[in-house]
C-alpha positions in Angstrom: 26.7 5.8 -88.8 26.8 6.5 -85.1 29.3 5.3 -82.6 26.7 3.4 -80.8 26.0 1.9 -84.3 29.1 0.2 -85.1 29.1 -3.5 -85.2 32.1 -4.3 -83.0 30.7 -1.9 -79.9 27.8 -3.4 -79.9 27.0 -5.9 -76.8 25.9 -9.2 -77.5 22.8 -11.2 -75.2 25.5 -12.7 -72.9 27.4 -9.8 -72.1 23.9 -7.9 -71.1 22.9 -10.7 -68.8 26.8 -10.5 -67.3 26.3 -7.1 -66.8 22.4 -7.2 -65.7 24.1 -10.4 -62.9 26.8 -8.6 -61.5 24.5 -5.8 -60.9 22.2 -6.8 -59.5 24.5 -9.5 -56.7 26.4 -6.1 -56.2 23.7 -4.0 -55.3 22.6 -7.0 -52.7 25.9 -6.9 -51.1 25.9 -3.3 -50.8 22.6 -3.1 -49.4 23.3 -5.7 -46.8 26.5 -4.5 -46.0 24.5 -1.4 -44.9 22.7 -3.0 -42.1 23.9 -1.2 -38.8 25.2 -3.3 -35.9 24.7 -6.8 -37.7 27.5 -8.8 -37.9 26.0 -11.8 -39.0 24.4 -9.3 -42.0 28.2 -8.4 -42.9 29.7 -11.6 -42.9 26.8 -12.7 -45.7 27.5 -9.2 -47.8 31.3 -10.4 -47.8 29.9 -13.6 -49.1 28.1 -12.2 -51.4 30.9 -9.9 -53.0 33.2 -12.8 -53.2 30.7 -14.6 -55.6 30.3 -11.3 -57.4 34.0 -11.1 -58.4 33.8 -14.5 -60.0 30.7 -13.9 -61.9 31.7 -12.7 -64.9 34.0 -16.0 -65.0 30.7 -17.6 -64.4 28.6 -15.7 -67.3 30.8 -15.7 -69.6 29.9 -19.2 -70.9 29.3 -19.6 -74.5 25.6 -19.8 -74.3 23.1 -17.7 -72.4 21.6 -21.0 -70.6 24.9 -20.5 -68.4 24.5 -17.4 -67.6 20.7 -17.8 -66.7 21.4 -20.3 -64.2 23.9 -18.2 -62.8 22.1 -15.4 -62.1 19.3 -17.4 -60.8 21.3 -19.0 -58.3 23.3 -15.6 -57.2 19.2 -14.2 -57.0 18.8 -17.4 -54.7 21.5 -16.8 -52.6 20.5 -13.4 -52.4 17.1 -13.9 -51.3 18.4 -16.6 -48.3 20.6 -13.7 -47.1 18.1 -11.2 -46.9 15.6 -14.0 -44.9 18.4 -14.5 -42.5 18.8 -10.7 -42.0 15.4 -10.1 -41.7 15.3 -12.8 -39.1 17.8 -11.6 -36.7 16.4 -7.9 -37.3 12.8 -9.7 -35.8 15.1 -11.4 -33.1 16.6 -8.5 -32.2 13.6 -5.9 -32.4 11.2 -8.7 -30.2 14.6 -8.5 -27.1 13.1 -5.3 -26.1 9.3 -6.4 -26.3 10.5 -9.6 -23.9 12.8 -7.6 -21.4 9.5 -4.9 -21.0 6.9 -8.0 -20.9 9.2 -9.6 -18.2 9.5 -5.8 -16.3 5.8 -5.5 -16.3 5.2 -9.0 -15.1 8.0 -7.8 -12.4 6.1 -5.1 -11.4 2.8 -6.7 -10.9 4.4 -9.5 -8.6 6.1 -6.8 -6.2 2.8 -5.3 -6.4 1.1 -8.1 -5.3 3.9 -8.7 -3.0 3.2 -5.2 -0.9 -0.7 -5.5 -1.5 -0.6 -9.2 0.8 2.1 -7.4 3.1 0.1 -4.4 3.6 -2.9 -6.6 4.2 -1.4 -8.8 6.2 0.3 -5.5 8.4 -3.3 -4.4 8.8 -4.6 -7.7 10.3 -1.7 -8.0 12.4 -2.7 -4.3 13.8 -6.5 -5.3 14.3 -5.5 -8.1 16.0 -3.0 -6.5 18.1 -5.7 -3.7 19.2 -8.1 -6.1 20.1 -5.7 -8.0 22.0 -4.7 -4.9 23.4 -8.5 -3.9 24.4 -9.5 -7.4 25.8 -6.7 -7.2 28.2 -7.8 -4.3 29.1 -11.1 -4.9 29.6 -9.9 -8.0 31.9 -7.7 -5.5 34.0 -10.4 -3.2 34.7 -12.1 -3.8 37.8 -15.8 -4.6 38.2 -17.7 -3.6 41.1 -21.2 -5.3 42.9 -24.0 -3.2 42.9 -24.3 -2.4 46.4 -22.4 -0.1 49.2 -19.7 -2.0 49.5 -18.9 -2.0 45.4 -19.8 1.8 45.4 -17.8 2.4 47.9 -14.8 1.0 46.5 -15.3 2.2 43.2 -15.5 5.6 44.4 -12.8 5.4 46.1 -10.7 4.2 42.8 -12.1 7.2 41.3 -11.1 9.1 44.1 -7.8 8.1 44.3 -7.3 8.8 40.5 -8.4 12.4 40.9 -6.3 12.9 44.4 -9.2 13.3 46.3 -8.3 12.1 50.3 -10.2 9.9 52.1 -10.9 6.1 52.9 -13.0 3.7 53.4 -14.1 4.3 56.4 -15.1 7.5 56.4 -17.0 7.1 53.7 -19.3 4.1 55.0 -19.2 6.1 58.1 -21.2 9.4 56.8 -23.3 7.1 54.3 -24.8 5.4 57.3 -25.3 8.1 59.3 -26.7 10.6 56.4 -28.7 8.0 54.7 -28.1 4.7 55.8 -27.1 3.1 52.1 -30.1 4.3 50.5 -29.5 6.3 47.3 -32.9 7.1 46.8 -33.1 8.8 50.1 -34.2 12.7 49.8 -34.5 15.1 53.0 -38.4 16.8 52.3 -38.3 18.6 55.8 -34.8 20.3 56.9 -33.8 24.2 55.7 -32.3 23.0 52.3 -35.8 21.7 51.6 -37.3 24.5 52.3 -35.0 26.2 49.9 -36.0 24.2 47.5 -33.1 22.6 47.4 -33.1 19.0 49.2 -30.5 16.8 50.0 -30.1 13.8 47.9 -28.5 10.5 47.6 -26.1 8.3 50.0 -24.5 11.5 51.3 -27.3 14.0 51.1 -25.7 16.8 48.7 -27.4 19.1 47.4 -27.9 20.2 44.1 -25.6 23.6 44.3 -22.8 21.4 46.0 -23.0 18.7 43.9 -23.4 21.0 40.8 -19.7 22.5 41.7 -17.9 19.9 43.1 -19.4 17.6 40.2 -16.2 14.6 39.1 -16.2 14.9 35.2 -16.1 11.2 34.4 -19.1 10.2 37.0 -22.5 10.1 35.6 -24.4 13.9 36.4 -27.0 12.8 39.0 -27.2 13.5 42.5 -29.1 10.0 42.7 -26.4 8.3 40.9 -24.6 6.2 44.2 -20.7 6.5 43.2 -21.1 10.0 41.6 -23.0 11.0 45.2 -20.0 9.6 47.0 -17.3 11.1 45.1 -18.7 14.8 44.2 -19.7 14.5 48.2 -15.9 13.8 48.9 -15.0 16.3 47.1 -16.8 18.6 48.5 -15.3 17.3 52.0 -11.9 17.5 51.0 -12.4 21.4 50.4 -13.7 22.2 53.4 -12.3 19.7 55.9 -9.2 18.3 54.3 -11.1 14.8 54.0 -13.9 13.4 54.3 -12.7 11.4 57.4 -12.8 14.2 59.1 -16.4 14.7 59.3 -18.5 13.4 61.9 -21.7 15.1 62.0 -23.9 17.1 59.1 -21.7 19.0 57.6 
């Protein structure tokens, strides 16, 4: 007969369910013992040794209803352990989920933030330029449609462009070349004949007005404050001003 065999190293019931309690309550404590950066999950593995050392104290009761129950309830205690683990693991794995759910809400609201400034900027612009333009608008100078407005608004033109001359000379060679009409047209003198007649308030022709032409001015010899001014022009070349003429010219 075998070792194994003999009657006095045999184990009875109770000492198997000792051994099979203490096992598996030691196990638990080692495998919560193991959870990394979990105090809380230590502190209930120290528990749980604790209990295992005074087990087999426990189990070792006469009948096998003792030791039941005493593995039951280590089981028990086991199982709450491993719930409250498993709860501050889910506590601790949803602290990231928050702190990027409250980032991203973060984000959006600075976005929004710049979206109503930007909007707002723009606005501010538009109504700036249009400020800007209908004081402008107001500034500029309006002018009647007659010799006295083209006059004067020749003359602004004029002094813009540093042409020389004034008001006076200018109403003076209108009258006398075409007495305010700018429609008026000379059919019979050499020009004409030439083919090229002289046109408008101060009777230019179309060469003269061609080169001495204000950009700006509208590109017709009939046109009254483009007459005057290209007319001026012209003057200014050939007699320093147009005050200074006093006859055709």
């Amino acid at each position: 007969m075998t070792a194994s065999s003999t009657p006095g190293n045999r184990l009875k019931k109770s000492h198997k369910l000792s051994i099979a309690g203490v096992t598996v309550v030691a196990a638990a404590a080692v495998s919560l013992s193991l959870v990394p950066g979990n105090a809380s999950a230590d502190a209930e593995a120290k528990k749980v040794s604790a209990s295992v050392s005074t087990a087999p104290a426990a189990w070792n009761i006469a009948n096998g209803s003792g030791q039941a129950s005493a593995v039951t309830e280590s089981l028990t205690n086991q199982s709450t352990i491993a719930d409250r683990v498993a709860e501050i693991h889910a506590k601790q794995d949803s602290a990231p989920s928050t702190a990027t759910a409250k980032a991203d809400a973060k984000a959006k609201a600075d976005a929004k933030e710049k979206a109503a400034a930007k909007k707002k900027a723009a606005a501010k612009k538009r109504a700036a330029e249009k400020s800007k333009a209908s004081r402008s608008a107001e500034r500029k100078p309006t002018y009647a449609n007659n010799l006295n407005g083209w006059i004067k608004e020749a003359l602004s033109i004029m002094k813009k462009e540093k042409i020389p001359g004034t008001y006076e000379g200018l109403h003076r060679n209108i009258i006398r070349e075409s007495s305010g009409d700018p429609r008026a047209i000379n059919n019979w003198d050499i020009n004409a004949k030439n083919g090229v007649p002289s046109i408008g308030l101060l009777q230019v022709i179309k060469p003269t007005f061609d080169t001495y032409h204000v950009k700006g001015t509208p590109n017709s010899q009939y046109h009254p404050v483009a007459n005057i001014v290209a007319a001026a022009n012209y003057a200014a070349d050939r007699y320093g001003t147009i005050d200074n003429v006093d006859s055709a010219y």
